[in-house]
VMD Tcl script that builds the backbone (N, CA, C; Angstrom):
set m [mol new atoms 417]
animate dup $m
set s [atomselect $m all]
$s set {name element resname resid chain x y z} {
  {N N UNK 1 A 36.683 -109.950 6.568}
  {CA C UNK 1 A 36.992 -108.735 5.841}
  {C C UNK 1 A 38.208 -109.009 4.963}
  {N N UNK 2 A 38.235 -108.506 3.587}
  {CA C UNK 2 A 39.048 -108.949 2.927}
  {C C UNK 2 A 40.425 -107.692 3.411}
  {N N UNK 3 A 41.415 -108.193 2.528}
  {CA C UNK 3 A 42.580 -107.060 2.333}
  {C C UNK 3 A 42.025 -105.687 1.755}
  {N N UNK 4 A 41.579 -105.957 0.534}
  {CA C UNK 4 A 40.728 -104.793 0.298}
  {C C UNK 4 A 39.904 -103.819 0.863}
  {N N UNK 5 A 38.996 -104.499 1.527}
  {CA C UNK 5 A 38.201 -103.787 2.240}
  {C C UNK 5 A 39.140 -103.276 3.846}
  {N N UNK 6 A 40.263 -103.862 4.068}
  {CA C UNK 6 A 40.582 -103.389 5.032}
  {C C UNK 6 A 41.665 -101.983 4.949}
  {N N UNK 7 A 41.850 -101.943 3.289}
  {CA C UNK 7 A 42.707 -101.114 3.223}
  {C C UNK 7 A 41.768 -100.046 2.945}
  {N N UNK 8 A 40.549 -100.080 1.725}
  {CA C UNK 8 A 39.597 -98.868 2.139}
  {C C UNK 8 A 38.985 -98.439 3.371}
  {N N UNK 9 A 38.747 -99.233 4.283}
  {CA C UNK 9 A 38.495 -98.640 5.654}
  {C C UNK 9 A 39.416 -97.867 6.558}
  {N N UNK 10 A 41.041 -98.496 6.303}
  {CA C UNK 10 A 41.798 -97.407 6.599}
  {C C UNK 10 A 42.178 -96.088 6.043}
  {N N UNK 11 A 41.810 -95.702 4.405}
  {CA C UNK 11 A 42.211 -94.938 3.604}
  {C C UNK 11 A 40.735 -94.151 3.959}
  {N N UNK 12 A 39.516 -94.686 4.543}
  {CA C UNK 12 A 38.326 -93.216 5.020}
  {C C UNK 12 A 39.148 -93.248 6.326}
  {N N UNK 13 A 39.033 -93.673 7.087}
  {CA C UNK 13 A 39.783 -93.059 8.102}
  {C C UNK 13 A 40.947 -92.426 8.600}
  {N N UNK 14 A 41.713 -92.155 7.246}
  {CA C UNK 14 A 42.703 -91.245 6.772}
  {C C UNK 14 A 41.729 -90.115 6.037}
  {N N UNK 15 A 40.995 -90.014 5.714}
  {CA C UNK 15 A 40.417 -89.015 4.997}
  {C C UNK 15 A 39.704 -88.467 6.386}
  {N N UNK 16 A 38.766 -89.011 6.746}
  {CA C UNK 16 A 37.875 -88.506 7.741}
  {C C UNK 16 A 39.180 -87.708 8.586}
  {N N UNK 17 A 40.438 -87.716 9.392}
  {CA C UNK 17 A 41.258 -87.230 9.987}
  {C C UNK 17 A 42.294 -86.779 9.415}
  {N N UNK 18 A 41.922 -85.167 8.879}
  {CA C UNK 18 A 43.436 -84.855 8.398}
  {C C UNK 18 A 44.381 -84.241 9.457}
  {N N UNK 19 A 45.438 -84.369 8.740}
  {CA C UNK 19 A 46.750 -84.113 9.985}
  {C C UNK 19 A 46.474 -82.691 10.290}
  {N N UNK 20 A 47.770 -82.333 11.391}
  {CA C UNK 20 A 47.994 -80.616 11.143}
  {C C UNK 20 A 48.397 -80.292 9.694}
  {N N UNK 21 A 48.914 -80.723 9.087}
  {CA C UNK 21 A 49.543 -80.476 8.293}
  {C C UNK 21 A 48.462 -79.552 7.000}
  {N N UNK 22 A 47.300 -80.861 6.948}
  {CA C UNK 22 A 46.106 -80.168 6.761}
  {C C UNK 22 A 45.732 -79.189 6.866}
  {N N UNK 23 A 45.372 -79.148 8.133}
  {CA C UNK 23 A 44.933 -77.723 8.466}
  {C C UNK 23 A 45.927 -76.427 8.366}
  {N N UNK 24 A 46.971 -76.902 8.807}
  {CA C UNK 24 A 48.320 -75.460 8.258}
  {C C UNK 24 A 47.497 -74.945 7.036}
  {N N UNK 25 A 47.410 -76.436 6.018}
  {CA C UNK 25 A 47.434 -75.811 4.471}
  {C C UNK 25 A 46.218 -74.980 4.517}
  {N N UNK 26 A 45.084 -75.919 4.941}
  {CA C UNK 26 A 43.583 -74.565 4.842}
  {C C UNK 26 A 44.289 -73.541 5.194}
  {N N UNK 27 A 44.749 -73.611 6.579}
  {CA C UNK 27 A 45.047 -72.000 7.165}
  {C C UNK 27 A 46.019 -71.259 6.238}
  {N N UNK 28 A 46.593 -71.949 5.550}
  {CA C UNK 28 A 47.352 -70.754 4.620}
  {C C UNK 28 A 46.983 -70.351 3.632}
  {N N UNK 29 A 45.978 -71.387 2.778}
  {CA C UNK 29 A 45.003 -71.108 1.804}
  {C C UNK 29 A 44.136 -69.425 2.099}
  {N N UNK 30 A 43.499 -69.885 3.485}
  {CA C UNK 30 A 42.615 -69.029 4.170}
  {C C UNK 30 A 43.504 -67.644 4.238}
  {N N UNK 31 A 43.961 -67.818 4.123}
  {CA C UNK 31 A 45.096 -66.324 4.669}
  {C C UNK 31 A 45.657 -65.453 3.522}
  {N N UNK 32 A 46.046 -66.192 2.328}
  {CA C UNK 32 A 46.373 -65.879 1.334}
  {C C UNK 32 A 44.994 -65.322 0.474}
  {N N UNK 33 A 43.570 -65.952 0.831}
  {CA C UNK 33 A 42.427 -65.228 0.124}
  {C C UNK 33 A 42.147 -64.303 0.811}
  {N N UNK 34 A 42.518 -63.772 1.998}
  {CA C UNK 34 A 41.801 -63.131 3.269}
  {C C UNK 34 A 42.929 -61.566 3.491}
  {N N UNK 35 A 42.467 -60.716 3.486}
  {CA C UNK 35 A 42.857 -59.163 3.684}
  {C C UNK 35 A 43.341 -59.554 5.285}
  {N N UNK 36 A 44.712 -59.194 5.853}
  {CA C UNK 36 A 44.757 -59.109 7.081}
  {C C UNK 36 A 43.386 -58.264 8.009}
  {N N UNK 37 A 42.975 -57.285 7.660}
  {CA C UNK 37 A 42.013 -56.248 8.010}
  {C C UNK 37 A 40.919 -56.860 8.580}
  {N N UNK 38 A 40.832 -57.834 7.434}
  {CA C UNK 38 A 38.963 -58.494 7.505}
  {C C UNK 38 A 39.328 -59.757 8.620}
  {N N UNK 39 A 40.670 -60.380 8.724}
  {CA C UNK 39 A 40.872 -61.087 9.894}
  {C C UNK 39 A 40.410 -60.403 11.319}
  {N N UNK 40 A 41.358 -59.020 11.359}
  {CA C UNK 40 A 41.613 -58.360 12.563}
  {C C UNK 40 A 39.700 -58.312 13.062}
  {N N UNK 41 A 39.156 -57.991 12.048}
  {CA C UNK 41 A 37.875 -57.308 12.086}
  {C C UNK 41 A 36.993 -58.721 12.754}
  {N N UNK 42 A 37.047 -59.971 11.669}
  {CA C UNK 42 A 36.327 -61.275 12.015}
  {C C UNK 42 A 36.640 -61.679 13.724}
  {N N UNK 43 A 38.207 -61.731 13.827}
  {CA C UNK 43 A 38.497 -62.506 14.760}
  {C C UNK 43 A 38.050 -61.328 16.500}
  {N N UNK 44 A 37.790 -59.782 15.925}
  {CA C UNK 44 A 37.509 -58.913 17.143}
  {C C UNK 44 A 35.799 -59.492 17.238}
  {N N UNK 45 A 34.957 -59.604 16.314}
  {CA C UNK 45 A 34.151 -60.005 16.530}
  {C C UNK 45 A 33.876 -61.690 17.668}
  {N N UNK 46 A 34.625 -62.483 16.922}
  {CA C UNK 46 A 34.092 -63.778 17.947}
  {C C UNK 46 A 35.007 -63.814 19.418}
  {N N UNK 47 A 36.271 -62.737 19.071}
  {CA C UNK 47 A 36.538 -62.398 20.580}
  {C C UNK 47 A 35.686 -62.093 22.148}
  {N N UNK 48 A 34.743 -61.356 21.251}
  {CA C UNK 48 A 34.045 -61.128 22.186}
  {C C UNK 48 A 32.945 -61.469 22.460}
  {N N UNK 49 A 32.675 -62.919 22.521}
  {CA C UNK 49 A 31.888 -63.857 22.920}
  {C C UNK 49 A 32.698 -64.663 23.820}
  {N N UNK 50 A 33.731 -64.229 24.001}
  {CA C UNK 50 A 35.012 -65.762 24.907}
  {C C UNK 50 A 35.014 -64.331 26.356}
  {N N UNK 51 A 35.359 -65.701 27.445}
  {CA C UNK 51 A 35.189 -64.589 28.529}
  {C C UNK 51 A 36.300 -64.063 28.902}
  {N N UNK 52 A 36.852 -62.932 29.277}
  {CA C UNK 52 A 38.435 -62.739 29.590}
  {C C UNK 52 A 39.658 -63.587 30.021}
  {N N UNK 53 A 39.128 -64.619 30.590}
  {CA C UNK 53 A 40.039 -65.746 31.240}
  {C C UNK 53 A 40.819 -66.494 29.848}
  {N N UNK 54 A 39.618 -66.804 29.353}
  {CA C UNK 54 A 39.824 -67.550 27.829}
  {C C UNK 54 A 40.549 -66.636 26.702}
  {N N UNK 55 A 40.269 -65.296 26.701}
  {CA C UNK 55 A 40.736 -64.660 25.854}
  {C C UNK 55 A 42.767 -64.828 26.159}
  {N N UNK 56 A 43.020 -64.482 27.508}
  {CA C UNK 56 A 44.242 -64.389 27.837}
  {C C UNK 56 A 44.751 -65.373 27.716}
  {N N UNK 57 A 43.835 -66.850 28.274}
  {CA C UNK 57 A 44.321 -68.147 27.686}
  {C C UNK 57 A 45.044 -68.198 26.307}
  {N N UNK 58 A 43.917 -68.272 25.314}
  {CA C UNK 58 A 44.556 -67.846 23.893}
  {C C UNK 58 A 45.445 -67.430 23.778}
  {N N UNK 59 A 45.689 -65.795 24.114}
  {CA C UNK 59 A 46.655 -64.621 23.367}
  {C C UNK 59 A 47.835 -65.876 23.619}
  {N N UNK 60 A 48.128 -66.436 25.041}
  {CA C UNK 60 A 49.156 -67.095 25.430}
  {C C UNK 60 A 49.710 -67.930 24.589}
  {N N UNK 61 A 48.720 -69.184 24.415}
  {CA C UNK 61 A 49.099 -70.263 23.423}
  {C C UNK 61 A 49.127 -69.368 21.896}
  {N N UNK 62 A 48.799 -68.135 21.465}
  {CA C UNK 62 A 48.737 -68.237 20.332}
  {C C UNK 62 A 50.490 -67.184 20.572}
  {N N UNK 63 A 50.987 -66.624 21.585}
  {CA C UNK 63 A 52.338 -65.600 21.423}
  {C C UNK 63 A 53.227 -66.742 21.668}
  {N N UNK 64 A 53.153 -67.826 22.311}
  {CA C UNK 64 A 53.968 -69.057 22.347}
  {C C UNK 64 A 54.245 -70.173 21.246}
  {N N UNK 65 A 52.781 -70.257 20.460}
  {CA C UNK 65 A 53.165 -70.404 19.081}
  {C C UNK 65 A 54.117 -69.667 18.095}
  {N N UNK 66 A 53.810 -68.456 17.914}
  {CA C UNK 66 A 54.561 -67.423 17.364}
  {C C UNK 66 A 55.886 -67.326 17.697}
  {N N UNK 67 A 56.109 -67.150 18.889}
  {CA C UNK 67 A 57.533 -67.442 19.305}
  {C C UNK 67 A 58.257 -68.543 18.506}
  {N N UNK 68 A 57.130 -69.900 18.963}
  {CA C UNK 68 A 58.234 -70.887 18.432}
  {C C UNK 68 A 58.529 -71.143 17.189}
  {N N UNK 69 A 57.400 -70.437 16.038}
  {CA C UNK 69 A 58.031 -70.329 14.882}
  {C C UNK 69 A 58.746 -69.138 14.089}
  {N N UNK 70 A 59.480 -68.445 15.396}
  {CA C UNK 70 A 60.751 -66.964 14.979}
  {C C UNK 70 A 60.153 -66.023 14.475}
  {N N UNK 71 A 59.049 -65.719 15.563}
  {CA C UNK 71 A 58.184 -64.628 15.628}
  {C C UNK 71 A 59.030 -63.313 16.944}
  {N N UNK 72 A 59.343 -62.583 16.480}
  {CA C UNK 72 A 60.032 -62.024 18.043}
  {C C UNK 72 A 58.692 -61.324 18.688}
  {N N UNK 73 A 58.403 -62.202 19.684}
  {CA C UNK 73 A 56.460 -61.657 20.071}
  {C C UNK 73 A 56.862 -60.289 21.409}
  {N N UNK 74 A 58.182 -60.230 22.107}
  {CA C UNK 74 A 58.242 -59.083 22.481}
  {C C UNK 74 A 58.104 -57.590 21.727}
  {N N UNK 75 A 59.298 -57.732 20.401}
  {CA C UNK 75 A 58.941 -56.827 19.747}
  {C C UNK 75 A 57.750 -56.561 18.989}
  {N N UNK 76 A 57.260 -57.520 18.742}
  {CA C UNK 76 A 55.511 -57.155 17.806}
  {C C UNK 76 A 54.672 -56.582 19.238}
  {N N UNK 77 A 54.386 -57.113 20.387}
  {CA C UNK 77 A 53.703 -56.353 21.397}
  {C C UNK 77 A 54.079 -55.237 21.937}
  {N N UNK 78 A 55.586 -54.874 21.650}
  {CA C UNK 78 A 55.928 -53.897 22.169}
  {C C UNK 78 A 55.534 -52.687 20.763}
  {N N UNK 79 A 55.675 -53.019 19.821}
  {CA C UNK 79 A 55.028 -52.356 18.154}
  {C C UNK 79 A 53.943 -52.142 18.382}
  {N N UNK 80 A 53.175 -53.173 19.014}
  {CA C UNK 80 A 51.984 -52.966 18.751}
  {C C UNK 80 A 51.085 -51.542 20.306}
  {N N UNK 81 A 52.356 -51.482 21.254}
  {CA C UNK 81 A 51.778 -51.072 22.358}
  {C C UNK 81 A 50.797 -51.760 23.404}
  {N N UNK 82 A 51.447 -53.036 23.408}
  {CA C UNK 82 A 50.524 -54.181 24.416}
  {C C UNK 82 A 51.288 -54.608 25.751}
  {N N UNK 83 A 50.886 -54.598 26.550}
  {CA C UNK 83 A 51.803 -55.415 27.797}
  {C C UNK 83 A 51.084 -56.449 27.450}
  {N N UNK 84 A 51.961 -57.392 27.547}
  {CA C UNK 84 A 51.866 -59.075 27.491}
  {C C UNK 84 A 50.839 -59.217 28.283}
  {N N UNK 85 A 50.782 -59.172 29.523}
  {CA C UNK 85 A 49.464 -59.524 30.581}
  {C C UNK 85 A 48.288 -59.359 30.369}
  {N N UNK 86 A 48.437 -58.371 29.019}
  {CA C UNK 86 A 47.127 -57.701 28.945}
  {C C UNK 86 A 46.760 -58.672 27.241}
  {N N UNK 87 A 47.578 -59.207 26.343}
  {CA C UNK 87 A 47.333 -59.484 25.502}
  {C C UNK 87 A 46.088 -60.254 24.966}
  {N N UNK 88 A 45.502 -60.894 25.711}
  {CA C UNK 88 A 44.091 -61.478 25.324}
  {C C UNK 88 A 43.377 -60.377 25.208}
  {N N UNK 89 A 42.994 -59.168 25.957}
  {CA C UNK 89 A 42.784 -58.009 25.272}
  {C C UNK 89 A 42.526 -57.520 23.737}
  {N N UNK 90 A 43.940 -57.614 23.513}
  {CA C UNK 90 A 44.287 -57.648 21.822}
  {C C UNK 90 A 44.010 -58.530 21.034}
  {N N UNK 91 A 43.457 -59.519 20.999}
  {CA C UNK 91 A 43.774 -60.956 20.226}
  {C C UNK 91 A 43.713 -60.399 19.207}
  {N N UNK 92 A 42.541 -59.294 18.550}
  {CA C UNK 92 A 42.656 -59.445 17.421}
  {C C UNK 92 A 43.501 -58.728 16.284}
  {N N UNK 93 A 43.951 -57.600 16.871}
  {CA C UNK 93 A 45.332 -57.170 16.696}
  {C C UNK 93 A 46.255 -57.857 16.687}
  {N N UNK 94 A 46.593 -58.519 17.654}
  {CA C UNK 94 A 47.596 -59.500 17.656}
  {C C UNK 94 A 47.373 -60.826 16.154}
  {N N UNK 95 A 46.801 -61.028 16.168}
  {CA C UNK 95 A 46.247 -61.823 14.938}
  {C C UNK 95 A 46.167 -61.211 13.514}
  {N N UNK 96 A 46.024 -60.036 13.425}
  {CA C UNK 96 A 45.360 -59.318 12.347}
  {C C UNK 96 A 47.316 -58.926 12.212}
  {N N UNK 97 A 47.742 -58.667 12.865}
  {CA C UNK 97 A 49.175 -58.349 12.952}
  {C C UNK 97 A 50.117 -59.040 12.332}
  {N N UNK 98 A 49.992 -60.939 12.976}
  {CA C UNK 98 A 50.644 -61.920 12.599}
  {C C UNK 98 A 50.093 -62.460 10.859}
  {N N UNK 99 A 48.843 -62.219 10.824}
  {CA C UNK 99 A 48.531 -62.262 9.383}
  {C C UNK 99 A 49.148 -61.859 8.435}
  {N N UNK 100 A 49.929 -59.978 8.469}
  {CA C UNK 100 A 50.061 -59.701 7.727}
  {C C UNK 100 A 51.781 -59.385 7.780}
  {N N UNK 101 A 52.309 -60.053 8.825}
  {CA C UNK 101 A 53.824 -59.840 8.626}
  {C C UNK 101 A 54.254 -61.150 8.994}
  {N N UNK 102 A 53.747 -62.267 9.483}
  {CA C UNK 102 A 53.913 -63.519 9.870}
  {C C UNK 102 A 52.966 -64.546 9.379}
  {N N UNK 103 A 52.290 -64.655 8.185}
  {CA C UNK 103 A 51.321 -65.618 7.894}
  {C C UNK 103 A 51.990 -66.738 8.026}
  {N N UNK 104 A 53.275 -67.047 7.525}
  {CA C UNK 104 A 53.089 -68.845 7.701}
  {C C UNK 104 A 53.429 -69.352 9.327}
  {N N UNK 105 A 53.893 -67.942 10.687}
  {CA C UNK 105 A 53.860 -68.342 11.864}
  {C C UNK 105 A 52.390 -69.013 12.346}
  {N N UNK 106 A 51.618 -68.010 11.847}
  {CA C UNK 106 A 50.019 -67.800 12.318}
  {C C UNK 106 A 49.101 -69.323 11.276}
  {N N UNK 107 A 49.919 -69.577 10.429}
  {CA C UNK 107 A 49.144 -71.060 9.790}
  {C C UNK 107 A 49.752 -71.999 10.413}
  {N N UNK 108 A 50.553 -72.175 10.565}
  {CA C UNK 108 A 51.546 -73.553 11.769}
  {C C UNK 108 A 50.524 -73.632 13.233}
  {N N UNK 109 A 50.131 -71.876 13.199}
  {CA C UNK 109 A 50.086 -72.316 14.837}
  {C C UNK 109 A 48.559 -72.437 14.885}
  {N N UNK 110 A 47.892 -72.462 13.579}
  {CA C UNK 110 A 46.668 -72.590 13.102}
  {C C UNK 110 A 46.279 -74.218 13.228}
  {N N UNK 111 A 47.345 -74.601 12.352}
  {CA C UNK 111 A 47.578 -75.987 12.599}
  {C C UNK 111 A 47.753 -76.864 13.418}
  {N N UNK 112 A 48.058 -76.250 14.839}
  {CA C UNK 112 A 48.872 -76.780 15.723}
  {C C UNK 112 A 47.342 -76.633 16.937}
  {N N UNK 113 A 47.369 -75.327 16.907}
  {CA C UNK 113 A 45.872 -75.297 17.768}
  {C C UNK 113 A 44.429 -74.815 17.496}
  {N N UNK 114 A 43.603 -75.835 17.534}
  {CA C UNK 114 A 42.305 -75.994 16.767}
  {C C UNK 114 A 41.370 -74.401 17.015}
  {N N UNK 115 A 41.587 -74.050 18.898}
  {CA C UNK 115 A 40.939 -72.842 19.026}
  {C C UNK 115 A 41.327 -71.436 18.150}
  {N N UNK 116 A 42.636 -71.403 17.600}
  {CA C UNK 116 A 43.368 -70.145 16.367}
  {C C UNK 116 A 42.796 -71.078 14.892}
  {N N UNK 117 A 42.713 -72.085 15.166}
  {CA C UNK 117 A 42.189 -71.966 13.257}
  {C C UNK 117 A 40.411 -71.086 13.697}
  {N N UNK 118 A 40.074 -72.141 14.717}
  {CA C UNK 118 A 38.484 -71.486 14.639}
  {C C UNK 118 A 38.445 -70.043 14.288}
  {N N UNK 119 A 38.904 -69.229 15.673}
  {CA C UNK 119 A 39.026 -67.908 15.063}
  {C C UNK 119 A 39.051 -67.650 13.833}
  {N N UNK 120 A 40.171 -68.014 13.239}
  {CA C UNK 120 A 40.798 -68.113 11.558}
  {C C UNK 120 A 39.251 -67.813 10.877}
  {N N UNK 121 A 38.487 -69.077 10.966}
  {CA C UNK 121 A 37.706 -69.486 9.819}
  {C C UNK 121 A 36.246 -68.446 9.824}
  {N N UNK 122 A 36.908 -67.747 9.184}
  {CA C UNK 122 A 35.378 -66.921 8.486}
  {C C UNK 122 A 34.548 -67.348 8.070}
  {N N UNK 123 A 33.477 -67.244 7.737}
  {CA C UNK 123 A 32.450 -68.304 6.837}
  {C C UNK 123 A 32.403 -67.739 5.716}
  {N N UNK 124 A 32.887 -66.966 5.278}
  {CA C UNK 124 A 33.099 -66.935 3.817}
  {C C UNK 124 A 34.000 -66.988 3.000}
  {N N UNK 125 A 35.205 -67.841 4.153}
  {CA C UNK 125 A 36.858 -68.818 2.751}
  {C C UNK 125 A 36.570 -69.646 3.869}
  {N N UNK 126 A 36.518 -69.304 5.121}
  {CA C UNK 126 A 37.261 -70.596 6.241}
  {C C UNK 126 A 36.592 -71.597 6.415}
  {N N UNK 127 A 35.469 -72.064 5.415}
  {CA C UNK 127 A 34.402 -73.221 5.141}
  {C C UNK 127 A 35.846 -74.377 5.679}
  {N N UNK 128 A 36.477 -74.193 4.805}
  {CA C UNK 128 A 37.408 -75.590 4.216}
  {C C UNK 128 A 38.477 -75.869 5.461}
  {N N UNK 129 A 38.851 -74.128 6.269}
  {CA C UNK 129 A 39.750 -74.452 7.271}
  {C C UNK 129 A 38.798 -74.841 8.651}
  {N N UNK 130 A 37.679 -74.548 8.600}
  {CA C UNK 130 A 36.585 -74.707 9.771}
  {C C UNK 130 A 36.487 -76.102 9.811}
  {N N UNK 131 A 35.705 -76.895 8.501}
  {CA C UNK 131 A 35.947 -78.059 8.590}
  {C C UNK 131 A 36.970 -79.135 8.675}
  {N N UNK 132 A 37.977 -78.662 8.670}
  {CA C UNK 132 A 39.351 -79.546 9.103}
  {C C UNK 132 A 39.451 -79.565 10.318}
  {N N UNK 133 A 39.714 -78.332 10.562}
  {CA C UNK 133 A 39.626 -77.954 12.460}
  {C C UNK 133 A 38.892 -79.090 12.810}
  {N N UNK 134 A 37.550 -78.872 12.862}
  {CA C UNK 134 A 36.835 -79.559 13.433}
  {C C UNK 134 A 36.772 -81.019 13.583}
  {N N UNK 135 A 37.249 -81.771 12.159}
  {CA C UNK 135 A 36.845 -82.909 12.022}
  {C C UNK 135 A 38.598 -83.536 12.771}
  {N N UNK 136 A 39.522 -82.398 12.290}
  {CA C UNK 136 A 40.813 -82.902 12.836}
  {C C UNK 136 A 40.979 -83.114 14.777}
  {N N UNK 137 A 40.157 -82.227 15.305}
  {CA C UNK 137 A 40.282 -81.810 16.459}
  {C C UNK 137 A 38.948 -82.332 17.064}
  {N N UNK 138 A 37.881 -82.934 16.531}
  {CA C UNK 138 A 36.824 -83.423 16.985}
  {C C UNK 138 A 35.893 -82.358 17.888}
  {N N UNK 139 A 36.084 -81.542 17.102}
  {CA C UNK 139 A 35.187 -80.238 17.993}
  {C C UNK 139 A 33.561 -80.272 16.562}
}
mol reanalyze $m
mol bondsrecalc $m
mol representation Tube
mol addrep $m
């Protein structure tokens, strides 16, 4: 194998795997074309195909994301009228929430965990953040 060819084989396999960083960007792309509303609305829908265990799973990793990017997630649940315990409950409130007063918390943590971009990706913008997810996260 020449030099050449070894440097195009590494430059698809930089393509085939984009970073988070990637996916942040879909997810902020996605967010910036996307009405918080039609999030809250998309993401109540595939909520409820996940079974309660999983839902609370989520809310968790996704209010621990938020947190860590200077989200104050007591006061938004307490705004929003949620006990924490109960927050997988809400996801999509909680989401539809962070969309529209925290988008670049909710694209980091988009970025960060493959199951919140999925949610994210609508099929009619989140083509571009669906397929990153996926190909980034091997789902």
């Amino acid at each position: 194998m020449s030099q050449d060819d070894s440097y195009d084989s590494q430059e698809a396999d930089q393509d085939s795997a984009p970073d988070t960083g990637d996916v942040e960007d879909a997810a902020r792309q996605h967010l910036d074309a996307t009405d918080p509303s039609d999030t809250e609305s998309h993401v109540a829908r595939q909520v409820q195909q996940m079974a309660p265990a999983q839902q609370n799973d989520l809310a968790s990793v996704l209010l621990s994301q938020a947190q860590q990017h200077g989200v104050d997630v007591n006061g938004m649940l307490s705004q929003l009228g949620v006990d924490p315990s109960q927050a997988g409950g809400y996801l999509s409130q909680i989401m539809g929430f962070l969309h529209e007063n925290h988008p670049d918390a909710l694209s980091q943590a988009a970025g960060q965990v493959p199951d919140i971009a999925g949610l994210l990706a609508h099929p009619s913008v989140g083509g571009v953040l669906g397929a990153l997810a996926s190909r980034f996260f091997g789902r």
